[in-house]
N, C-alpha and C positions, 0 to 999 in steps of 0.2 A: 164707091163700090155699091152694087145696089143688094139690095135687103136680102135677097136670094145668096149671093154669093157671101153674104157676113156670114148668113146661117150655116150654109156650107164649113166655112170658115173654123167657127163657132164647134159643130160638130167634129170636123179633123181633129182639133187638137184634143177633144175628150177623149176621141180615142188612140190618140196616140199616146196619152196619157197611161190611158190603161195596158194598153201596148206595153208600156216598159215598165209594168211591175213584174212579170214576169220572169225577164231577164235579171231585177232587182232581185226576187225570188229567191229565184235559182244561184245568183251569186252568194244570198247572204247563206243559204243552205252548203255549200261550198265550202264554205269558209269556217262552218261551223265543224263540218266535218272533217278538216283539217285540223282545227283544233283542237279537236278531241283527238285524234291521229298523235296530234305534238304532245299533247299532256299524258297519252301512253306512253311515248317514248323519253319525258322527263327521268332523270336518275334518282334513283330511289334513295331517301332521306333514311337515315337511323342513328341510332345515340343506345349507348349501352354503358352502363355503370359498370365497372369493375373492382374497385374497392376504394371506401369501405361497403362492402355490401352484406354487411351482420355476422356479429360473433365475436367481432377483433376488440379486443383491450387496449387502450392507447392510455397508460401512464407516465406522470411525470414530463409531461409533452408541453410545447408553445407550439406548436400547430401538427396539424394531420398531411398527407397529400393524398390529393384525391386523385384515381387514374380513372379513366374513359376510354370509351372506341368510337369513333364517330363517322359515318360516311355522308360526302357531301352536306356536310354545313359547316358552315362558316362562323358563327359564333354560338358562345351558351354561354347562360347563367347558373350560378351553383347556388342553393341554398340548404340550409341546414337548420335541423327541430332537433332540438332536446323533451322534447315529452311524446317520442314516437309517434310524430308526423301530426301532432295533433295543432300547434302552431311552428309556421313557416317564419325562419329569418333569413332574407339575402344576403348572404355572404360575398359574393363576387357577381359582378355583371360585365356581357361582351368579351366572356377570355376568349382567345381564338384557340376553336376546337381543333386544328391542328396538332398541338402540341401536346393532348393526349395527356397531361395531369398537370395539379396545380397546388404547391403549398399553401394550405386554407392557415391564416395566424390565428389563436385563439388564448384565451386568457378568463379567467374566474368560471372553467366550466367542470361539473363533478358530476355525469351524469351517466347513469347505465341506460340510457331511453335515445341514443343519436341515432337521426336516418340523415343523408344529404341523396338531395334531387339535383339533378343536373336538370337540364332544357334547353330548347336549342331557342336562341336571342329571340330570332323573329318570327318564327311559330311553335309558341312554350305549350300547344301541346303536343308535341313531343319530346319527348323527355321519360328518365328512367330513373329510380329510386331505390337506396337500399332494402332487399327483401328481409331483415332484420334489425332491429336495435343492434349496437355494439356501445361500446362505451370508452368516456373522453374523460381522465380528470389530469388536467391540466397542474404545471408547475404550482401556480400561485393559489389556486385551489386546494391543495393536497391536506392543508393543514385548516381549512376551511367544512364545518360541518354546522348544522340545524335540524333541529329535531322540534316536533309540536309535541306539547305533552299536555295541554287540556281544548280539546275535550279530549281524554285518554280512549273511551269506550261508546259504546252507541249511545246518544243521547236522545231527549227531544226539547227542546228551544219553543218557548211563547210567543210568537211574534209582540214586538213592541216591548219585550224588556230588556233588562241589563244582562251580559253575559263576557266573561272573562277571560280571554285567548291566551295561552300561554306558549313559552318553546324553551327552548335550549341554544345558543348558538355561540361557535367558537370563531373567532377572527373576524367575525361580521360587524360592520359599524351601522349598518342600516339594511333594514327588511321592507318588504312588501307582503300585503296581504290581500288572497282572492277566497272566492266563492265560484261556486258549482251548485246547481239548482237541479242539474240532470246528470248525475252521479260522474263527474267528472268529462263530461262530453265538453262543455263548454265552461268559460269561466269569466267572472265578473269582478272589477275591481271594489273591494273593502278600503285600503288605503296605500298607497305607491309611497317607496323612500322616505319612513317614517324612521324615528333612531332603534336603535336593538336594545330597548328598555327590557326585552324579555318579555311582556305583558300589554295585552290591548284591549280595551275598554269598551264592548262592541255593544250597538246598537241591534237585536235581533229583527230584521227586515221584515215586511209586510209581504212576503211570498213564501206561497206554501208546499210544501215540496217534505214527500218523506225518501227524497234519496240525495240531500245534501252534501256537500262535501268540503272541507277549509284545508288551504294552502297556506303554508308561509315560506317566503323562499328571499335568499340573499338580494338584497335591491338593485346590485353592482353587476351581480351573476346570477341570473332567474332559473341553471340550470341546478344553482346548489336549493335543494326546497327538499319539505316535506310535507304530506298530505295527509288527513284522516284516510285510515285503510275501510271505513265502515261510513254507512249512510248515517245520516243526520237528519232528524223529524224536525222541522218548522209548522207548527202548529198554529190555532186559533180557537175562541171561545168565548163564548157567549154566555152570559149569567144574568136568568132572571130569579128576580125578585117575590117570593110566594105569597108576601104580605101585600104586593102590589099587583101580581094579577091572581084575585084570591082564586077566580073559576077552574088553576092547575092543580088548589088544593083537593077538588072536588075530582073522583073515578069519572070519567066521562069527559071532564073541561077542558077546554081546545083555545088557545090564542093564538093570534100569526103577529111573525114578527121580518126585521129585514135589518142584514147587518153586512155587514163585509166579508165575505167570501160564502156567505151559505146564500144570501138573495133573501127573496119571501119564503121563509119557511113556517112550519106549522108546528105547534108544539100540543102534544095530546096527553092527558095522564090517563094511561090506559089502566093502572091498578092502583093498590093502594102503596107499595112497593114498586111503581117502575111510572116511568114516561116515556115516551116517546116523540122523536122528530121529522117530518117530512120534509123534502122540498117539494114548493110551489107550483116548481118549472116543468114541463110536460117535458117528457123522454121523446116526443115525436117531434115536435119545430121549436119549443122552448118558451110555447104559451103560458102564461098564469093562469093557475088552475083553481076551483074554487071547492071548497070543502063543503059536504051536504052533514049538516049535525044529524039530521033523519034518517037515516039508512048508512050514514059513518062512512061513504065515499068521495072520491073527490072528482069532478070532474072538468073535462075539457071545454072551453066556452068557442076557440078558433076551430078543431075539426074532429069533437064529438069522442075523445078517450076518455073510457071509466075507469078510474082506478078501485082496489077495492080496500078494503080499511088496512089490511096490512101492506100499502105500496104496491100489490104484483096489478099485474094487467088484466082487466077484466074483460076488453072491449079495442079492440084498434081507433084509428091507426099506428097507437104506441103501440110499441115492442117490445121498450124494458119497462122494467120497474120504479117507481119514484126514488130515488136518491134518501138516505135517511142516514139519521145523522148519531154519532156516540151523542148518548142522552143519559148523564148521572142525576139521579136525584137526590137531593143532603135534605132529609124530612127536617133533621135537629137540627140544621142552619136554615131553616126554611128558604130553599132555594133549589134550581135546578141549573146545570151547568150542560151546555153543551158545546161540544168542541170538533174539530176537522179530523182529531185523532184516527 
């Protein structure tokens, strides 16, 4: 074939190439809108709880039935919280939603806090949930009760010392014990399926939180518990020494220190009656800041914030103020304390 006709050659098939993207196109355009044509005219999925859907008292029971409505699906799972939706337990999975209710078994639960969620198996979000708590206390529960009785009243807790949990509990042979750092939002295991001594021996945790909360709840049945009704201060503090940094004895004397939970802070005896605390850390990116003993400000070394001797903002880019801190001072224990309070 001579050189002329390859090129020829050569050339046809590029463009016959491109030729049939076209028609490529235009089919896969087709087919899209077909698609969408077929997924409007899909039948429309839904799930509805009927009861229990809050308010109902179910006493003296080994199990509930739960009823449903359900269009075009084929299976759900049920599950069920005893602390008003706030932890989920699967109770049944894959029932066929046909059959429109399902005796749920249940055993050691005493709680007035029940939601159940249904879902449908294979796309759980959808799904529908009791619009209320109702309440479950089962046969074998009935004569099952726990109460906390220290800490009785609002407290506040040192982090790092000893602290003594108490309760009350009737029929229980074994408890468990949580925490809450965010007044009950979430919760954290203390100790699981320890015996019902009545009494437990607590370490106070290295997290500081003024809206704490303790749990203690049967081990067997996590629904029978009781909770502090009031927040709980977890604390921290700091105690320097006046014989060892003598410059706080002095109106005027300033040291920086850095400890666990405050950072680099500054400690100032502003009077002869009073001291006070800063932090170090700048309110605008969380630079370290440095103190001028000449003019009693502190200022920004990363992007130029003055503070002015009481913490407020002198100068941007900061916005708030320095962080400061409860600052006791004991002249007749020669010391100054200061704490997260």
């Amino acid at each position: 074939m001579s050189s002329r006709r390859q090129f020829l050659s050569k050339i046809g098939s590029l463009f016959k190439g491109f030729v049939l993207l076209k028609p490529v196109a235009a089919l896969y355009s087709c087919a899209s809108d077909h698609l969408d044509e077929f997924n409007d005219h899909l039948p429309e999925k839904s799930l509805q709880l009927l009861s229990p859907n809050g308010g109902e008292v179910f006493t003296d029971v080994e199990s509930i039935t739960i009823h449903w409505k359900a269009q075009n699906i084929h299976n759900i799972n049920i599950c069920i919280s005893f602390d008003n939706g706030l932890i989920w337990n699967t109770a049944a999975t894959n029932i066929s939603a046909n059959i429109s209710n399902y005796s749920l078994p249940l055993s050691g639960i005493n709680s007035g806090r029940c939601r159940v969620k249904i879902q449908n198996t294979s796309d759980t979000f959808i799904e529908d949930t009791s619009e209320a708590p109702f309440t479950i206390i089962t046969k074998d529960a009935a004569t099952k009760s726990i109460v906390l009785t220290e800490p009785a009243t609002q407290i506040a807790l040192k982090a790092g010392s000893a602290y003594t949990i108490r309760w009350e509990a009737q029929n229980i042979t074994h408890v468990s014990l949580h925490i809450s750092y965010d007044n009950g939002f979430s919760w954290q295991i203390i100790e699981t399926n320890i015996p019902n001594t009545g009494t437990y021996n607590w370490t106070v945790p290295f997290i500081i939180s003024s809206s704490a909360r303790l749990r203690v709840s049967d081990a067997n049945a996590t629904s029978i518990q009781d909770t502090t009704d009031f927040g709980i201060s977890i604390y921290t503090e700091f105690e320097i020494n006046l014989n060892t940094y003598t410059q706080l004895s002095t109106v005027g004397g300033t040291a920086v220190f850095n400890a666990f939970y405050f950072g680099d802070f500054l400690v100032k005896r502003v009077s002869a009656a009073e001291a006070k605390s800063f932090s170090l850390s700048c309110t605008h990116n969380g630079c370290t800041i440095n103190y001028n003993a000449m003019d009693q400000k502190f200022y920004c070394p990363c992007h130029g914030a003055v503070f002015l001797p009481d913490g407020t903002v002198e100068s941007g880019p900061a916005n708030s103020p320095l962080t400061k801190y409860n600052t006791i001072l004991i002249e007749s224990e020669s010391k100054i304390i200061v704490t997260s309070l």
